[in-house]
VEXDREN-2710 file (C-alpha; in Angstrom, 1 decimal):
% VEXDREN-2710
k/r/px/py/pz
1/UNK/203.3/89.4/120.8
2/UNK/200.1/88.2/118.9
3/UNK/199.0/85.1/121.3
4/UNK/195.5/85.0/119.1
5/UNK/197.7/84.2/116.3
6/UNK/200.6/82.7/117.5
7/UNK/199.5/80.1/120.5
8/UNK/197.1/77.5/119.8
9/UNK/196.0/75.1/122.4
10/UNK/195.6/71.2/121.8
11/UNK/193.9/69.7/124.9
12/UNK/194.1/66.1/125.9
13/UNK/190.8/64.7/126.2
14/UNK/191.5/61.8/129.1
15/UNK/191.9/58.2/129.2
16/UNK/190.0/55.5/131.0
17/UNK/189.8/57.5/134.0
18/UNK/190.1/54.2/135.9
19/UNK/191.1/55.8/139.3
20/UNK/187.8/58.5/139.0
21/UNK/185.2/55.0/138.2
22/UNK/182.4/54.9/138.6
23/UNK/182.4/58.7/137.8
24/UNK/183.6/57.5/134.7
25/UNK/181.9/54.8/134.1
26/UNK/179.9/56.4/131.1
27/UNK/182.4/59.7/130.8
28/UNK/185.4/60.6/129.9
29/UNK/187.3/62.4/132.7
30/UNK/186.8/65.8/131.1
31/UNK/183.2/65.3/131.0
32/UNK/183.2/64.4/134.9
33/UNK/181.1/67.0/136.7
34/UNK/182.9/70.1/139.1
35/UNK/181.3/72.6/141.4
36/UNK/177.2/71.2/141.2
37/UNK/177.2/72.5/137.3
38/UNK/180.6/73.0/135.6
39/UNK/182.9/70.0/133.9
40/UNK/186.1/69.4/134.7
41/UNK/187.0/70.4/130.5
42/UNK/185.6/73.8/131.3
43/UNK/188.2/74.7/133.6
44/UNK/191.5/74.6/130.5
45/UNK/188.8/76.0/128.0
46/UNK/188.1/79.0/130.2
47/UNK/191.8/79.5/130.7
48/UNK/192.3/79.6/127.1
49/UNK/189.3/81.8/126.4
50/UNK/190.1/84.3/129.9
51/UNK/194.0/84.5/128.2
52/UNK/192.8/85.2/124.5
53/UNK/193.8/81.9/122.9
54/UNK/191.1/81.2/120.1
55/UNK/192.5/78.5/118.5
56/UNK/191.6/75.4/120.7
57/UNK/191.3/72.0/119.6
58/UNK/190.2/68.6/121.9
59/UNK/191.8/65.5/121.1
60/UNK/188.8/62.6/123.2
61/UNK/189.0/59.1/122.5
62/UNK/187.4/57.3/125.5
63/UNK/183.8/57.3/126.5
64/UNK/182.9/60.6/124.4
65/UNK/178.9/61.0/124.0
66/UNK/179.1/63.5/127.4
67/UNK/182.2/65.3/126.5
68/UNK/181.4/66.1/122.7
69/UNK/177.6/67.0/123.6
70/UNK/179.0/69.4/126.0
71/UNK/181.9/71.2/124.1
72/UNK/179.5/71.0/121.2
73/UNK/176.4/72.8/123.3
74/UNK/179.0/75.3/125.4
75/UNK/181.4/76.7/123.4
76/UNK/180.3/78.3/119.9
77/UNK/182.8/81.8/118.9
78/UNK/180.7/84.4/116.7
79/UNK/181.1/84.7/113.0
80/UNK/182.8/88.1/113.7
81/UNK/185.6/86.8/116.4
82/UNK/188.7/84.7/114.5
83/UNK/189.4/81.4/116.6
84/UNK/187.7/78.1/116.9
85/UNK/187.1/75.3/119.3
86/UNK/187.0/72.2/117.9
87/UNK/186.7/68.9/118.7
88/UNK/189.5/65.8/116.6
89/UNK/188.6/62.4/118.7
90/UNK/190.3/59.3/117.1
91/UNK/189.9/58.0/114.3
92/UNK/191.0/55.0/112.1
93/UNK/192.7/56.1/108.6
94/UNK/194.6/54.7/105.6
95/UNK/197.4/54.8/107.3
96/UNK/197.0/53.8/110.6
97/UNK/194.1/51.4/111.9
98/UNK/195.2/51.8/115.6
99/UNK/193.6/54.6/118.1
100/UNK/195.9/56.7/120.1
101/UNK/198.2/54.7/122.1
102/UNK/199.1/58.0/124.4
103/UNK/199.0/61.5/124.7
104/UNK/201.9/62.1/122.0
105/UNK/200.9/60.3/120.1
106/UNK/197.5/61.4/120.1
107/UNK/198.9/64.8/118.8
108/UNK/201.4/63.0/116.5
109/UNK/198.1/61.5/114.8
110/UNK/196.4/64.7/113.9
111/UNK/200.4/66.5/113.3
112/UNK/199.5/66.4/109.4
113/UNK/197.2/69.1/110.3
114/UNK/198.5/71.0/112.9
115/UNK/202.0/71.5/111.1
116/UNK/199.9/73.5/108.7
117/UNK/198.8/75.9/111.0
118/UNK/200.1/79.5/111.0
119/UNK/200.7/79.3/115.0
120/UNK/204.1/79.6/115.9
121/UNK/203.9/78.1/119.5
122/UNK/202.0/75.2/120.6
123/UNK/200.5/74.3/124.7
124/UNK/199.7/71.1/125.2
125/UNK/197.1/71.0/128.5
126/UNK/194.9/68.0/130.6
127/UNK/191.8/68.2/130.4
128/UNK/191.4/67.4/133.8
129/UNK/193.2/69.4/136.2
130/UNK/191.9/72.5/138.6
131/UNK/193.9/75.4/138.2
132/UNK/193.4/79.1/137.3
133/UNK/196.3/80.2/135.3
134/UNK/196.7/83.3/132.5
135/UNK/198.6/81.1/129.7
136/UNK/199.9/84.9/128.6
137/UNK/202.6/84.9/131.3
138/UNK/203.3/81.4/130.5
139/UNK/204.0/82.4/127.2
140/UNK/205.9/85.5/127.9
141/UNK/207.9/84.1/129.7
142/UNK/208.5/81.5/127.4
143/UNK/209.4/84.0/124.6
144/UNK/211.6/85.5/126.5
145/UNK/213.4/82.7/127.6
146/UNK/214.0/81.8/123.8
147/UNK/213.0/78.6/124.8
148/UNK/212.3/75.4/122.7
149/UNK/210.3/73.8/125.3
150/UNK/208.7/75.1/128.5
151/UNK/207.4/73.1/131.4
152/UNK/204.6/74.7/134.1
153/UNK/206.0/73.5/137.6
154/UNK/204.4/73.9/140.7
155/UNK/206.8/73.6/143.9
156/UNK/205.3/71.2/146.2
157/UNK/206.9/69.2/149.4
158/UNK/209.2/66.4/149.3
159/UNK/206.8/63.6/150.6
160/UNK/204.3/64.3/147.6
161/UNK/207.3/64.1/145.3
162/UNK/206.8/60.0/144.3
163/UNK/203.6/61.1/142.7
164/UNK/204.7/63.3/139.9
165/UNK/207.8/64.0/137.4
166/UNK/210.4/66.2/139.2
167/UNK/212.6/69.4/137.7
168/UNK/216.2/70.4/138.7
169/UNK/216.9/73.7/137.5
170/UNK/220.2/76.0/137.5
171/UNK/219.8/79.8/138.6
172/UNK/218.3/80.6/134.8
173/UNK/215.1/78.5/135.2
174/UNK/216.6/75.8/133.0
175/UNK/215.7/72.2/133.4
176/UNK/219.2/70.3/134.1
177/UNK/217.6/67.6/135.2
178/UNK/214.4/65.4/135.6
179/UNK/213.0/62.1/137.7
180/UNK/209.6/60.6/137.8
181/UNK/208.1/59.9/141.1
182/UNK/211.1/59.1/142.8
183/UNK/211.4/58.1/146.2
184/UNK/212.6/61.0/149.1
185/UNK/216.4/59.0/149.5
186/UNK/216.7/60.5/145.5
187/UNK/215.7/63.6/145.8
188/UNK/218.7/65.2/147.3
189/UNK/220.0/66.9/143.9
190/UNK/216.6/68.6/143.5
191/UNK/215.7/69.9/146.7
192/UNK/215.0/73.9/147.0
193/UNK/215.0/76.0/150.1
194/UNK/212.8/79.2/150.5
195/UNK/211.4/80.6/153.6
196/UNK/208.3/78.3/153.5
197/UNK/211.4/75.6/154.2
198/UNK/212.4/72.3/151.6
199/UNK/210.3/72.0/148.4
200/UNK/211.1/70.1/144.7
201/UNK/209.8/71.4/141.7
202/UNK/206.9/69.2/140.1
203/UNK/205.4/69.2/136.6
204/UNK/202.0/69.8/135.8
205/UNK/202.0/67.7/132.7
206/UNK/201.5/72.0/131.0
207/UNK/203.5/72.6/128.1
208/UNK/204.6/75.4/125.1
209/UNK/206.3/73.8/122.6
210/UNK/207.7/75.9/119.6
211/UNK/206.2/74.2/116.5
212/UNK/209.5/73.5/114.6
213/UNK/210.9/71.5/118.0
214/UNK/207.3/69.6/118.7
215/UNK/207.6/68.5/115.1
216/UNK/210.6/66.7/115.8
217/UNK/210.2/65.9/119.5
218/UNK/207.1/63.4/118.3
219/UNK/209.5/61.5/116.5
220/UNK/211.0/60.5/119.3
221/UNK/209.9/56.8/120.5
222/UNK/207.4/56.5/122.6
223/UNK/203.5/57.6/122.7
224/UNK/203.6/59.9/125.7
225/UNK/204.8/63.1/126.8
226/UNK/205.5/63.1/130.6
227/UNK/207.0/59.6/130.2
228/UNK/208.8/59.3/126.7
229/UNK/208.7/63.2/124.8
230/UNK/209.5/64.8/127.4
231/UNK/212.4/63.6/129.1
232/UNK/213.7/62.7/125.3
233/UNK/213.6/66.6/124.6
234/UNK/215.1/68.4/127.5
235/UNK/218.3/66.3/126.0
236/UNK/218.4/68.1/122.8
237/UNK/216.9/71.4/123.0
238/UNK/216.5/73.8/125.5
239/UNK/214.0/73.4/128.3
240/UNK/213.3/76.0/130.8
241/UNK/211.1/75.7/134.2
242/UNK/208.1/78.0/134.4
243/UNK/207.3/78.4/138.1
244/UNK/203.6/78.9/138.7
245/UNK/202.5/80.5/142.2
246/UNK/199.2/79.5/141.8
247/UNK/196.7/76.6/143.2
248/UNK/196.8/73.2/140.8
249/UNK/195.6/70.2/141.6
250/UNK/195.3/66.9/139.4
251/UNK/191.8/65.2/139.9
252/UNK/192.8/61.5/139.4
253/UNK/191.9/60.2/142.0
254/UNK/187.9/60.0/144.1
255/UNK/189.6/61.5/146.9
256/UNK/191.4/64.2/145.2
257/UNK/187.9/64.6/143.3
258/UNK/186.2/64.9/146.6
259/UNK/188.7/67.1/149.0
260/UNK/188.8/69.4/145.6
261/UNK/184.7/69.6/145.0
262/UNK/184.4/70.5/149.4
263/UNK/187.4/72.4/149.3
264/UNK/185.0/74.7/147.5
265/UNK/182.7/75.3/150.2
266/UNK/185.6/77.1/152.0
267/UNK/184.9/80.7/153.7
268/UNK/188.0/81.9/150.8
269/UNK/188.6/79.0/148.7
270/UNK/191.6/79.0/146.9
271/UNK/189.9/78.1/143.8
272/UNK/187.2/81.1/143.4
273/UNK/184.4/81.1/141.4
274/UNK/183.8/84.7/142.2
275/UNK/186.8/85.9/140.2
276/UNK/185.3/88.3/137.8
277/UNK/188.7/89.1/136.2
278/UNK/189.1/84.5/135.1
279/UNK/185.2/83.4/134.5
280/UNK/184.9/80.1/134.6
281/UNK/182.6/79.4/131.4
282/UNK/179.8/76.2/131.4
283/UNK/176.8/75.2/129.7
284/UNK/173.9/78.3/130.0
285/UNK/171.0/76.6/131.4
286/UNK/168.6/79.4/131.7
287/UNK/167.0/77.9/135.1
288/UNK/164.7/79.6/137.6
289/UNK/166.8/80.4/140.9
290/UNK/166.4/77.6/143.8
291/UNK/163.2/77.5/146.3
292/UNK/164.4/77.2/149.9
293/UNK/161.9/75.9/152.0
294/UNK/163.1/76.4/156.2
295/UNK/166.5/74.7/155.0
296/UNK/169.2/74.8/157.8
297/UNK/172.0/75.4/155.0
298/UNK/176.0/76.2/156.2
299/UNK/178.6/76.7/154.2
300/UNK/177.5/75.1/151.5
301/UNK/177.0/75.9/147.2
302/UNK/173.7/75.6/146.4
303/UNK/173.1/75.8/142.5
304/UNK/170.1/76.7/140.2
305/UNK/166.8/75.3/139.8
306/UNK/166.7/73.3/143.2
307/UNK/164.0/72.9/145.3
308/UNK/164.9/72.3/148.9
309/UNK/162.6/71.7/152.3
310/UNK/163.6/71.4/156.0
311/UNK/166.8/70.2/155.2
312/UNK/169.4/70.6/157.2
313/UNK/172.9/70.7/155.1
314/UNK/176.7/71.3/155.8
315/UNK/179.7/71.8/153.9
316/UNK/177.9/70.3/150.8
317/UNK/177.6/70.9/147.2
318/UNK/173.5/70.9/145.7
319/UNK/174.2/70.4/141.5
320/UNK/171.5/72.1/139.5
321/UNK/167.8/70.6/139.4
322/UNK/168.4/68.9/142.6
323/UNK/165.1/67.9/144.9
324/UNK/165.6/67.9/148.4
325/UNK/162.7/66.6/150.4
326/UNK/161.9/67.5/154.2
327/UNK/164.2/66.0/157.1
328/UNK/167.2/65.5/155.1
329/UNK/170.6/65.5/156.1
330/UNK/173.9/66.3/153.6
331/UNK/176.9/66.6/155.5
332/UNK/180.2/66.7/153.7
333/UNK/178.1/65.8/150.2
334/UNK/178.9/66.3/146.7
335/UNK/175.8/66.3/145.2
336/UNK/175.9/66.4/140.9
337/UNK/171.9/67.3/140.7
338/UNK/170.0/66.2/137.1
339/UNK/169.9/66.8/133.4
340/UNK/166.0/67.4/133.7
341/UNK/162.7/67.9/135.6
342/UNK/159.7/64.9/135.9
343/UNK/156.5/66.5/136.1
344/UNK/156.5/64.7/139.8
345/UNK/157.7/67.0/142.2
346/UNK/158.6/64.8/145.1
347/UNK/162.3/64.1/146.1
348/UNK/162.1/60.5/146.3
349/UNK/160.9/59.7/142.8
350/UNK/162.9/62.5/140.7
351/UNK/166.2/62.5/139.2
352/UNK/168.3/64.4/141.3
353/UNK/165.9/63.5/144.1
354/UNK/166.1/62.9/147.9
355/UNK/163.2/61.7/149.8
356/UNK/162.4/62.7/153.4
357/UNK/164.4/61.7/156.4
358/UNK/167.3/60.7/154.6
359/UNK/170.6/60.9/156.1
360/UNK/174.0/61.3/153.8
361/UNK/177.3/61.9/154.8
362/UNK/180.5/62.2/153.4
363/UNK/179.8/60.9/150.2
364/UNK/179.6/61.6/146.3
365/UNK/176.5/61.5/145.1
366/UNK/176.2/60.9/140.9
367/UNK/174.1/62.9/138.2
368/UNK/170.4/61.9/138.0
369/UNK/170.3/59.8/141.2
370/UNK/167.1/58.4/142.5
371/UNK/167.5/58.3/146.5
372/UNK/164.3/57.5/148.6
373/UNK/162.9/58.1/152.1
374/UNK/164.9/57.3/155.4
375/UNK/167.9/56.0/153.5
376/UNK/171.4/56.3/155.4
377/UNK/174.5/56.1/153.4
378/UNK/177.1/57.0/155.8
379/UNK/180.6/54.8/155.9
380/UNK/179.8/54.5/160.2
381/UNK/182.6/51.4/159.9
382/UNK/185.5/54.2/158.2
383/UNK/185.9/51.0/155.5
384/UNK/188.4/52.2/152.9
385/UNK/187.2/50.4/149.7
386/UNK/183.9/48.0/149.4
387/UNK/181.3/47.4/146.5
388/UNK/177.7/47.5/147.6
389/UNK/174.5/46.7/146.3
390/UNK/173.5/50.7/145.5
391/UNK/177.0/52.6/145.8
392/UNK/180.7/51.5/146.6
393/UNK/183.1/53.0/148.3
394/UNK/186.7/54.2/147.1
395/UNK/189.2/56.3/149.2
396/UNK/186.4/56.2/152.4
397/UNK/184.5/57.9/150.0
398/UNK/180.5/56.8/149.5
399/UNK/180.3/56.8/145.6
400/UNK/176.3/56.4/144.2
401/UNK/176.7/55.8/140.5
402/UNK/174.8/58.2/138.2
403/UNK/171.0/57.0/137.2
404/UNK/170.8/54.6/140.0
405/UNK/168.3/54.2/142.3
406/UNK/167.5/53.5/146.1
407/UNK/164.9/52.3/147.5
408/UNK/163.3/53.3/150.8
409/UNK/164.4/52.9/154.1
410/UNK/168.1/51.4/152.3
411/UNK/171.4/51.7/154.4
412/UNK/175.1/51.7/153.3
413/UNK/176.1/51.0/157.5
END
């Protein structure tokens, strides 16, 4: 089985991202920043790459400056390796003026050119999910099941089932049935028992397609695949269930975006960056490793180039080029860092700056954010949504929008 040659990957480059804003106020999803240095695109790219799938191709229509100078600046294959990454955003032609409606039809609008190709199988992946998964078993399996379409499912418990499409399967892993985010009184004919107790089967909008049945699966009505390919599909050809045992988690939302960036501080998180055996690829920056200065640091991710005084930080992230000043205090803090040093070297007036005896908590803190001297964002009042004059807040979440600035002695309370 020649996955090089007969899997290519077509990657769907995000919409609005309306639930992630103001993180995606000048971004498209993908481009919206993981870990203190990664993007959220790097995480299906490295899969592909880590699984030996060279033939990857990024459909982006929305906000796409970020995205494009960062697939463009990461990922580059040698002139001796076969495979390329390349990036098909939309585009108005002869025959059709509009931009993609959906995610099939995104695919449907570049088909002309991926029909051509000499793979055999097609996955279809988001471009913003967190997940570590080796696409080769997913295709093995998929093989082996002679299937014409298989669907990645994750089993998950029944009240999280109104969030996501939901899989009945018989005892050979075939899909005999599907529901989108039903409520709990419809779940009965889907419900699966193991040890662990009840569970449903969930998609995670992952897909292998073979070419011939994708071809005429996006003649189907309808412009997207979870909502209108999809279900239309499993009617006429077969559709198996791949059950992945792994840790997934769709970052739509600030919260989810959040929980999943702290998550990583974890003694063992379940999403490891230390996993020699699945790299997870970026952007090589070639910065000088981060001054600590008498910081009080716990549990926290501190990334390159950083400078850092008598702080005193806690289950935080600190993104690259990051100036923490004397007397500051991150607790709970997802911290993006900057795209570049200012010849001034004090927190308060540099990107990616924090000037003394400020005190943040709990919040999500934007690339190339200005923050000055005793400012307090901390949500004291537990207020669940509110736009403010320097930041808003969404999900309880303190959100400070990237290249904005605040000024001394500011507080969110």
């Amino acid at each position: 089985m020649n996955i090089e040659r007969n899997l290519s990957a077509i990657i769907m480059g995000g919409g609005k991202g309306e639930r992630l804003w103001p993180l995606t106020e000048h971004r498209a999803k993908p481009a919206v920043l993981f870990g203190g240095k990664y993007r959220l695109i790097d995480i299906p790219v490295s899969n592909c790459i880590n699984s030996r799938i060279k033939n990857i191709f990024i459909l982006t229509q929305v906000n796409t400056a970020s995205l494009h100078r960062h697939i463009f600046q990461t990922y580059k294959f040698d002139m001796f390796t076969e495979g390329i990454i390349e990036i098909l955003a939309a585009q108005q032609t002869l025959a059709s003026s509009d931009w993609f409606q959906g995610t099939a039809d995104a695919v449907r609008a570049y088909w002309s050119r991926f029909g051509k190709m000499p793979s055999s199988d097609f996955i279809i992946l988001a471009g913003d999910h967190l997940y570590n998964m080796d696409y080769r078993k997913f295709y093995e399996f998929h093989k082996k099941s002679n299937a014409d379409l298989t669907i990645a499912t994750i089993p998950i418990p029944l009240e999280d089932a109104d969030r996501f499409g939901i899989m009945a399967t018989d005892s050979s892993n075939k899909i005999t049935d599907f529901i989108e985010k039903p409520s709990v009184d419809k779940l009965k004919p889907y419900i699966k028992k193991s040890e662990l107790g009840e569970y449903v089967l969930a998609s995670m909008g992952i897909y292998i397609f073979k070419k011939e049945v994708l071809d005429k699966a996006l003649k189907f009505d309808g412009n997207d695949f979870g909502k209108n390919i999809i279900p239309a599909t499993m009617k006429e050809f077969k559709t198996v269930a791949y059950k992945f045992d792994g840790t997934w988690e769709d970052i739509g939302t600030i919260g989810a975006y959040y929980d999943a960036n702290i998550a990583l501080t974890d003694h063992v998180p379940e999403f490891n960056f230390y996993d020699t055996n699945s790299r997870l690829f970026t952007h090589p920056r070639f910065l000088p490793g981060s001054k600590i200065e008498g910081a009080d640091i716990r549990l926290s991710i501190i990334n390159e180039g950083c400078r850092i005084g008598k702080a005193k930080i806690n289950r935080s992230i600190v993104g690259i080029r990051s100036i923490i000043s004397d007397n500051v205090v991150l607790d709970h803090v997802v911290h993006n860092g900057a795209d570049f040093y200012t010849n001034d070297g004090s927190g308060a007036s540099a990107p990616g700056g924090i000037g003394e005896n400020t005190v943040i908590k709990r919040a999500i803190i934007d690339k190339n954010v200005k923050i000055g001297k005793n400012v307090i964002l901390e949500n004291r009042n537990e207020i669940e949504e509110a736009d403010l004059e320097y930041c808003v807040i969404r999900n309880g979440i303190i959100v400070v929008p990237t290249r904005t600035e605040i000024p001394d002695g500011w507080s969110a309370t």
